[in-house]
C-alpha positions as a Markdown table, in Angstrom:
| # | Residue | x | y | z |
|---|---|---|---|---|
| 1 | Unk | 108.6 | 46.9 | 109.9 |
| 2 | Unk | 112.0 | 48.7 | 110.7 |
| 3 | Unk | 111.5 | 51.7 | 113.5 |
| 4 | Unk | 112.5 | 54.9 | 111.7 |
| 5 | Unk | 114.8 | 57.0 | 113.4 |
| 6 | Unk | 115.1 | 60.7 | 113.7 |
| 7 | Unk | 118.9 | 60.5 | 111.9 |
| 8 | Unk | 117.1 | 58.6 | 109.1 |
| 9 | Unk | 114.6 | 61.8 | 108.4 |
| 10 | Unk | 117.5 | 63.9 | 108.8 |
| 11 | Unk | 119.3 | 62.7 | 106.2 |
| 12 | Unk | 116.5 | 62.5 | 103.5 |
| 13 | Unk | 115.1 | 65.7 | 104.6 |
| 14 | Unk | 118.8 | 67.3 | 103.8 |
| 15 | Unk | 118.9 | 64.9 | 100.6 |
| 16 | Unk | 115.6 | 65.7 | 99.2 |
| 17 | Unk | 114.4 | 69.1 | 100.5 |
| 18 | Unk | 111.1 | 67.7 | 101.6 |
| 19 | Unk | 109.0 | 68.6 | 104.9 |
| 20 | Unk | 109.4 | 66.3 | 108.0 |
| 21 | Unk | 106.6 | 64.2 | 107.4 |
| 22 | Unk | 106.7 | 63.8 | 103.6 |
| 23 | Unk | 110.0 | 62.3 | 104.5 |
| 24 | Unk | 109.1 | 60.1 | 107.5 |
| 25 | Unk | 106.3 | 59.0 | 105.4 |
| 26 | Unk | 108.2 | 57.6 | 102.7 |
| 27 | Unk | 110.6 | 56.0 | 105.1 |
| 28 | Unk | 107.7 | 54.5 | 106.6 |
| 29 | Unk | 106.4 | 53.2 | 103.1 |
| 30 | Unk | 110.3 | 52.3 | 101.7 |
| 31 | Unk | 110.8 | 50.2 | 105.5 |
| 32 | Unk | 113.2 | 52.6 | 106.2 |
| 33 | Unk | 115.6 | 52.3 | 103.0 |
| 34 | Unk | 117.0 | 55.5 | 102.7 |
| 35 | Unk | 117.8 | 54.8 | 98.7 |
| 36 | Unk | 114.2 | 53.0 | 97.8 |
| 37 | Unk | 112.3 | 56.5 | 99.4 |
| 38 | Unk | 114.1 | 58.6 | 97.4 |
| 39 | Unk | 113.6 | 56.1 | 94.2 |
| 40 | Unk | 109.9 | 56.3 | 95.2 |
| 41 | Unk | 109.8 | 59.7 | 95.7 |
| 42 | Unk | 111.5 | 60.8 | 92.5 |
| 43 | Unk | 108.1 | 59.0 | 90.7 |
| 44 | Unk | 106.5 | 62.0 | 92.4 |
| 45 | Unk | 105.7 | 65.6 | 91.8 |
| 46 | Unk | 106.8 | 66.2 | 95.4 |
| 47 | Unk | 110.2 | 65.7 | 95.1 |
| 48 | Unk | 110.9 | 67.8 | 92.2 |
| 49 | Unk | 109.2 | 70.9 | 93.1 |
| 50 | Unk | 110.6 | 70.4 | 96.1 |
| 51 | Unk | 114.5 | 69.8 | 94.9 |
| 52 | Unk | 113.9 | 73.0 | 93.2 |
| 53 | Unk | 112.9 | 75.6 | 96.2 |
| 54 | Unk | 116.5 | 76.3 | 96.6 |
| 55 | Unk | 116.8 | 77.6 | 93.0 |
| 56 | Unk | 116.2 | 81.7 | 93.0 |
| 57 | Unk | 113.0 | 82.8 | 91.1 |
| 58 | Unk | 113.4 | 86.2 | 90.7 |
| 59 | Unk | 111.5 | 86.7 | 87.5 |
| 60 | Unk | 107.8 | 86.2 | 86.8 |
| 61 | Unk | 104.6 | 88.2 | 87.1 |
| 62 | Unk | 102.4 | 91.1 | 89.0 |
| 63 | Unk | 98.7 | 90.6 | 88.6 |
| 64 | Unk | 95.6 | 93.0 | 89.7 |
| 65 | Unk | 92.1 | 93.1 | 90.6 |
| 66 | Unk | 90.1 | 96.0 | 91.8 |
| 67 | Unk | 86.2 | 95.5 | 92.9 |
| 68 | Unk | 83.9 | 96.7 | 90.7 |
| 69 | Unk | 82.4 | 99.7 | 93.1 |
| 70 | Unk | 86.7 | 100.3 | 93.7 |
| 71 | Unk | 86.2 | 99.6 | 97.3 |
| 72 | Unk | 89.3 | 97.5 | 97.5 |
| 73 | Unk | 92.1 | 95.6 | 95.1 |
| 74 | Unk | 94.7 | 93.5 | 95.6 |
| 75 | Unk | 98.1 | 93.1 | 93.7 |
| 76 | Unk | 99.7 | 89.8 | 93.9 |
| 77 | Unk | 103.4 | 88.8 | 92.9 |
| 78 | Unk | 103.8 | 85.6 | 91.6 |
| 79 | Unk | 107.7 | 84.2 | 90.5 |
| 80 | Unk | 109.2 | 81.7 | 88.4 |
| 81 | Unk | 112.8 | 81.4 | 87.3 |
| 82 | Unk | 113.1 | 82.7 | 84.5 |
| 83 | Unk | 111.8 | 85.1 | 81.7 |
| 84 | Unk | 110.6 | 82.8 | 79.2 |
| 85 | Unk | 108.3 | 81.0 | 81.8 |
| 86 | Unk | 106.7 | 84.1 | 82.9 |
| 87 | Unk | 105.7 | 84.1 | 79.4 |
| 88 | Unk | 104.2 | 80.6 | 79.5 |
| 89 | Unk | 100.3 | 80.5 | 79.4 |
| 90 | Unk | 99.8 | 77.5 | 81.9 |
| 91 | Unk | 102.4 | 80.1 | 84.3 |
| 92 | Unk | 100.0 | 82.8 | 83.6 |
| 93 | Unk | 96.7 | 80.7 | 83.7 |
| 94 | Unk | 97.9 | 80.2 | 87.4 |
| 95 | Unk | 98.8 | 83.5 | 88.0 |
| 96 | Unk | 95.4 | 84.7 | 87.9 |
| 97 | Unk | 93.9 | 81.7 | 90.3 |
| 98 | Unk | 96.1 | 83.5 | 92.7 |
| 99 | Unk | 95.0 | 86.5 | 92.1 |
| 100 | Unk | 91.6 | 85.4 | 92.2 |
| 101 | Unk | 91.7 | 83.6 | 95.5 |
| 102 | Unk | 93.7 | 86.5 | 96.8 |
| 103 | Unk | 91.0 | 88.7 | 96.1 |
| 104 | Unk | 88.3 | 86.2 | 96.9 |
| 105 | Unk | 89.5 | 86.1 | 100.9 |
| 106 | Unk | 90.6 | 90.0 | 101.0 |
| 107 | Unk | 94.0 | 88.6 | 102.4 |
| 108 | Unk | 97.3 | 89.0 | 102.5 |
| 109 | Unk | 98.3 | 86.0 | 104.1 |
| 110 | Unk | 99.7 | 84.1 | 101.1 |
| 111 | Unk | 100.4 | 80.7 | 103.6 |
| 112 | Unk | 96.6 | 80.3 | 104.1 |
| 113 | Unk | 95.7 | 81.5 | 100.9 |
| 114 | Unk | 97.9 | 79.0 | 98.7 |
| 115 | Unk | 96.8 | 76.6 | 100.9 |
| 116 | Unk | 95.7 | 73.1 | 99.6 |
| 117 | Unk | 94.1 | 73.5 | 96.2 |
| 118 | Unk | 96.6 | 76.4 | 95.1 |
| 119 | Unk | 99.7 | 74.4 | 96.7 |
| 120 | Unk | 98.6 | 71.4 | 94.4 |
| 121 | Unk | 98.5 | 73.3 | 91.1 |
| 122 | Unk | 101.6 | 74.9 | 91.9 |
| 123 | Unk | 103.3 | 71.9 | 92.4 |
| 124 | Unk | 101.8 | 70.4 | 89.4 |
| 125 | Unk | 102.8 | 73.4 | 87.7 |
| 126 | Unk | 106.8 | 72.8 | 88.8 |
| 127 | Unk | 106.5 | 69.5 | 87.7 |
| 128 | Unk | 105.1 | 70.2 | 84.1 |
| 129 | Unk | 107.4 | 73.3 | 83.4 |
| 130 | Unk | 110.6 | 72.1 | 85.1 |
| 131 | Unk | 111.1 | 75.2 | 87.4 |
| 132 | Unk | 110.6 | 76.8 | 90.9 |
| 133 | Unk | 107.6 | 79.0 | 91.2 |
| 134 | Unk | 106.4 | 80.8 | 94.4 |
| 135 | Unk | 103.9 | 82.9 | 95.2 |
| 136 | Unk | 105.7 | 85.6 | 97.0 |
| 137 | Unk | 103.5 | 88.5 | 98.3 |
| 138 | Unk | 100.3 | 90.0 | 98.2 |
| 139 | Unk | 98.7 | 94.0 | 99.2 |
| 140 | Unk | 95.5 | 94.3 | 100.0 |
| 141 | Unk | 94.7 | 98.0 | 99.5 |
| 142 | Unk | 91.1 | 99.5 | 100.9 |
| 143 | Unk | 89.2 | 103.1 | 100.0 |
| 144 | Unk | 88.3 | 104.8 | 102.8 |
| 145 | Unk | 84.3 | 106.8 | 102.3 |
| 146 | Unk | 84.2 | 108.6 | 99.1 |
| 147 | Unk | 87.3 | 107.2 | 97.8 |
| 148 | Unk | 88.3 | 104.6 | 95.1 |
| 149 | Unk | 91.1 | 102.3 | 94.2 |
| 150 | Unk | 92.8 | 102.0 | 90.4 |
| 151 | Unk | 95.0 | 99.9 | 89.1 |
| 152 | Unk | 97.9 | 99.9 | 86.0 |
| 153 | Unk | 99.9 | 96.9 | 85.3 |
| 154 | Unk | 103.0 | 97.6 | 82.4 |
| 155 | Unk | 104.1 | 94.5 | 80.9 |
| 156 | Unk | 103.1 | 92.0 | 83.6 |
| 157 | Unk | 106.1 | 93.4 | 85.4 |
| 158 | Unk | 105.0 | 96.4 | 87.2 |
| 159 | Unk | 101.8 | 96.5 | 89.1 |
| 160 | Unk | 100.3 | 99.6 | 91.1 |
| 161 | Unk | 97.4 | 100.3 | 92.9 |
| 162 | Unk | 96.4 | 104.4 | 93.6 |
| 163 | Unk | 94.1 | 105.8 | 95.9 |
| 164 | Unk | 91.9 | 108.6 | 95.3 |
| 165 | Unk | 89.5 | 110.4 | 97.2 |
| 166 | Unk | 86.8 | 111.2 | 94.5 |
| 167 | Unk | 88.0 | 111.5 | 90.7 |
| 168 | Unk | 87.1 | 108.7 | 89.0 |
| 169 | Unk | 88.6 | 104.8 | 87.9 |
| 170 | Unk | 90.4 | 106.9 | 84.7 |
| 171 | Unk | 91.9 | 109.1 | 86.8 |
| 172 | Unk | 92.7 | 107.0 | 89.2 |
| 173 | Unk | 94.6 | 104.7 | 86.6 |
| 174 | Unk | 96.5 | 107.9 | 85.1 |
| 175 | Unk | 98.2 | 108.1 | 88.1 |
| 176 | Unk | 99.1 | 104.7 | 88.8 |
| 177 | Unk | 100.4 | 104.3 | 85.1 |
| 178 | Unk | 102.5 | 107.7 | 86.6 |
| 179 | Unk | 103.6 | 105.5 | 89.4 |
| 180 | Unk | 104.8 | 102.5 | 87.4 |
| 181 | Unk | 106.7 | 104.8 | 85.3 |
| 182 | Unk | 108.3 | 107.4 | 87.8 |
| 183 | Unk | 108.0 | 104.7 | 91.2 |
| 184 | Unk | 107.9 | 107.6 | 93.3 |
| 185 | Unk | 109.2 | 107.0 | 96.8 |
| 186 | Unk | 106.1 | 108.0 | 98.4 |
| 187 | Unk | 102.8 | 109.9 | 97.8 |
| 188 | Unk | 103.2 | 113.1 | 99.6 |
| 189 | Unk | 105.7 | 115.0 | 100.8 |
| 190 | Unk | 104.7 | 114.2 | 104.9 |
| 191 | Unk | 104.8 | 110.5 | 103.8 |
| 192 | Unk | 108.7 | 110.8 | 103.4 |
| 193 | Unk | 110.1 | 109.0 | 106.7 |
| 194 | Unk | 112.2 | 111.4 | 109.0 |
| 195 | Unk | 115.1 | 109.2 | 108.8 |
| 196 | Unk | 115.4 | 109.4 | 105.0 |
| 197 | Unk | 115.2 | 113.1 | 105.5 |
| 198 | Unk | 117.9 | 112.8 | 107.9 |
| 199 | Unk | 120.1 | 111.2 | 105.5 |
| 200 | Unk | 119.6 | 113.3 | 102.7 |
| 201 | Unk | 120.1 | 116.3 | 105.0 |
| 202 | Unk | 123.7 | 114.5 | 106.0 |
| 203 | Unk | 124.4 | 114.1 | 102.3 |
| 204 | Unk | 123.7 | 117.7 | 101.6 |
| 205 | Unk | 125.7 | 118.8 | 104.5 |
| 206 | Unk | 128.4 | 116.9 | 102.7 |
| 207 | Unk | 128.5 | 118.5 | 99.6 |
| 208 | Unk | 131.6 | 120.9 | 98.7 |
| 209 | Unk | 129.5 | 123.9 | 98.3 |
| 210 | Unk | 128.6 | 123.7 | 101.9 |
| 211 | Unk | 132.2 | 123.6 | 102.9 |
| 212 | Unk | 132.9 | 127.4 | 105.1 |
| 213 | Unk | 129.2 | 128.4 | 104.8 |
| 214 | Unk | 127.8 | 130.1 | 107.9 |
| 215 | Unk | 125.2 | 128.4 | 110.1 |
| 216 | Unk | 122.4 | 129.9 | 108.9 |
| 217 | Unk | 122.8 | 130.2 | 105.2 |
| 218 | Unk | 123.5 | 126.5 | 105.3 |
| 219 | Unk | 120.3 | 125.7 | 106.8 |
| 220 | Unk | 118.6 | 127.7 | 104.0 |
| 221 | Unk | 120.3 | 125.8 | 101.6 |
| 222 | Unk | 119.6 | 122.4 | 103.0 |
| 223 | Unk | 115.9 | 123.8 | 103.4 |
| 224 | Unk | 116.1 | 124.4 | 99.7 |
| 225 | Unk | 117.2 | 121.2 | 98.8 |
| 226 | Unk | 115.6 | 119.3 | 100.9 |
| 227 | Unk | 112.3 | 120.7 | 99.7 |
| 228 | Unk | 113.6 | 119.9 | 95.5 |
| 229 | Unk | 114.1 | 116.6 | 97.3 |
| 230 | Unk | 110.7 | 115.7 | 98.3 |
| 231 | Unk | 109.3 | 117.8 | 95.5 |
| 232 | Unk | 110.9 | 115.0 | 92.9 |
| 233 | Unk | 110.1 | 112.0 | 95.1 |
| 234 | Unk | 106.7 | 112.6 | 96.3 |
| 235 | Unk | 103.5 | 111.4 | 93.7 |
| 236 | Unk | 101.6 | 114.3 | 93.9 |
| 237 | Unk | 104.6 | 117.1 | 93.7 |
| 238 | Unk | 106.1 | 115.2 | 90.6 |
| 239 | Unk | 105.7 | 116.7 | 87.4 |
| 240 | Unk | 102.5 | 114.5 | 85.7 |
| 241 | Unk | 104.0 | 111.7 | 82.4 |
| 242 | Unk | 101.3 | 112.3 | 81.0 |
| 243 | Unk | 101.1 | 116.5 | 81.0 |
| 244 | Unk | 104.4 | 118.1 | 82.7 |
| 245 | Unk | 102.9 | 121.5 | 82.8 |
| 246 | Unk | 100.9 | 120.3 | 85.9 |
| 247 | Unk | 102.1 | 118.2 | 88.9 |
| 248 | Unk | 100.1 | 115.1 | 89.7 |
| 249 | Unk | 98.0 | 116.5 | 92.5 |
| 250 | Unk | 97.0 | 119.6 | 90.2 |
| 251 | Unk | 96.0 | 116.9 | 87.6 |
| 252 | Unk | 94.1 | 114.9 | 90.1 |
| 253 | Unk | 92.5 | 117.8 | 91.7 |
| 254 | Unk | 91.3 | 119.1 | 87.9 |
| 255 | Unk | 89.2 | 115.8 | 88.1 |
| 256 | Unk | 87.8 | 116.4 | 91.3 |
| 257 | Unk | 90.1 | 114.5 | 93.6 |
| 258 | Unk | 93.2 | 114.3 | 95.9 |
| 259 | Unk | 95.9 | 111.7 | 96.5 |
| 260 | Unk | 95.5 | 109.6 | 99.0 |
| 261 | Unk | 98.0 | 106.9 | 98.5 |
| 262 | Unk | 99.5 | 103.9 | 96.4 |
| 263 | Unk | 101.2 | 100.6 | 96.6 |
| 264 | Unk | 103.6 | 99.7 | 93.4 |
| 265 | Unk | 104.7 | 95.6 | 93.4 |
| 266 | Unk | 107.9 | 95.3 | 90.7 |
| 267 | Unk | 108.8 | 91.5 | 89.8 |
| 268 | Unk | 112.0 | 90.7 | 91.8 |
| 269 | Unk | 112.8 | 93.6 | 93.5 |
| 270 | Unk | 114.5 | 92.9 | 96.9 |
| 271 | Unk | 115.1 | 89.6 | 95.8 |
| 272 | Unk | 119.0 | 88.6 | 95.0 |
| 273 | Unk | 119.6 | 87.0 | 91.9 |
| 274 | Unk | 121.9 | 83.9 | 91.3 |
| 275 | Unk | 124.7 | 85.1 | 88.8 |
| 276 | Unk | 124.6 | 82.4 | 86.6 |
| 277 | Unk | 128.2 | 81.3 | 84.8 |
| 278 | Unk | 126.0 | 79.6 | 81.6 |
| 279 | Unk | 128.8 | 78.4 | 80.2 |
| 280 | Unk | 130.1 | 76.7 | 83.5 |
| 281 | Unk | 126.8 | 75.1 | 83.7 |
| 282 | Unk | 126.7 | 73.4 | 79.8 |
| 283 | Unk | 130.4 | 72.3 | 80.8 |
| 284 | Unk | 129.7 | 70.7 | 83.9 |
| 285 | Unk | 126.6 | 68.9 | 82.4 |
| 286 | Unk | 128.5 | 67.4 | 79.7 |
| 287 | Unk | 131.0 | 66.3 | 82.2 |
| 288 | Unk | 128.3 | 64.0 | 83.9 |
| 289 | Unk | 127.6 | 62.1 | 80.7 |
């Protein structure tokens, strides 16, 4: 048997994708034929997932799951490639076996959680649909005594979780139906971090109607507007969707409770798409046959 060499893994790592001993393994079983591993390996579901990690997956879904008592939830993202897959029910049928083992092992740690059995259907999964699919990130939220976690998710898109200190699960999913709607930069006003203040103070500094005003009636304007600031980007100061006649705390504290916090997971978002030139693509694929 032919001794593999490091250069030899290299090469089919950078060809294939595929972890160092997936690829040393298949060397190992191909007697070190470069060509025969990758023929080999292309008979397996390894290979293709793993030829398409590179590709973006920026679409997909945001699933939920809040204990029954409301001690805790989680909210899981889970991507594919594209919008129509996201759709799929064998996509979604997976979706909520992460979510499930997710909430199962109270973690956030989506390495150990996708672990093993999860890795196997997802790979399986990639294989049967013919894209990349990840499991990107997962918030566990927690009630402290006397409070209670709810959940909202719009369209499989948009998943929050709130947290309210008495109230009830209704309530508590009133507001985060607010917060998928409004996505509010944080829940309260002290929540807002010093250096976005600092920015938006710069920014109002900046404005023309500042320009030749004295010291101290530009500090009462940028008081002023600072304060509109938080007032339209903190949860409980922004007017309620549902009833805006009342802010969201006033609604919450109608029912008996106060804000305590939220988390809201949007498919995608941070994530930078690959502009795709479709027309390129059909070109260049009719150009191979």
């Amino acid at each position: 048997m032919a001794a593999i060499s490091a250069s030899q893994v290299k090469e089919l790592r950078e060809r294939t994708g595929l972890g160092m001993m997936e690829c040393k393994k298949a060397l190992t079983e191909a007697d070190g034929d470069i060509e025969l591993a990758i023929e080999n390996l292309r008979k397996s579901s390894g290979l293709k997932a793993a030829k398409k990690a590179g590709r973006t997956a920026a679409e997909g879904t945001v699933v939920t799951r809040v204990a029954a008592d409301g001690s805790y939830g989680v909210v899981v993202e889970i991507n594919s490639e594209t919008d129509f897959v996201a759709r799929d029910d064998n996509f979604k049928a997976f979706a909520d076996k992460v979510a499930d083992a997710f909430f199962a092992a109270k973690s956030e740690d989506v390495a150990a959680v996708t672990a093993g059995e999860l890795e196997t259907a997802r790979e399986q999964l990639v294989q049967k649909i013919g894209e990349n699919i990840g499991v990107r990130r997962c918030a566990v939220v927690e009630a402290p005594a006397g409070a209670l976690v709810g959940e909202y998710v719009h369209g499989g898109r948009i998943g929050v979780l709130t947290v309210l200190k008495g109230g009830n699960s209704e309530v508590a999913k009133d507001v985060a139906m607010h917060v998928a709607a409004i996505n509010p930069a944080v829940a309260l006003p002290e929540d807002m971090p010093q250096e976005q203040l600092d920015k938006e103070k710069a920014i109002i500094l900046a404005q023309p109607d500042m320009a030749g005003k004295p010291e101290q009636i530009a500090e009462k304007m940028v008081e002023g507007r600072l304060k509109k600031y938080l007032a339209e980007n903190s949860l409980t100061e922004q007017p309620f969707v549902k009833d805006p006649n009342q802010s969201v705390a006033e609604f919450v504290k109608a029912a008996g409770g106060e804000v305590l916090g939220f988390t809201r997971f949007e498919v995608g978002e941070g994530i930078e798409k690959e502009e795709v030139d479709f027309a390129k693509e059909v070109m260049e694929q009719a150009g191979r046959r």
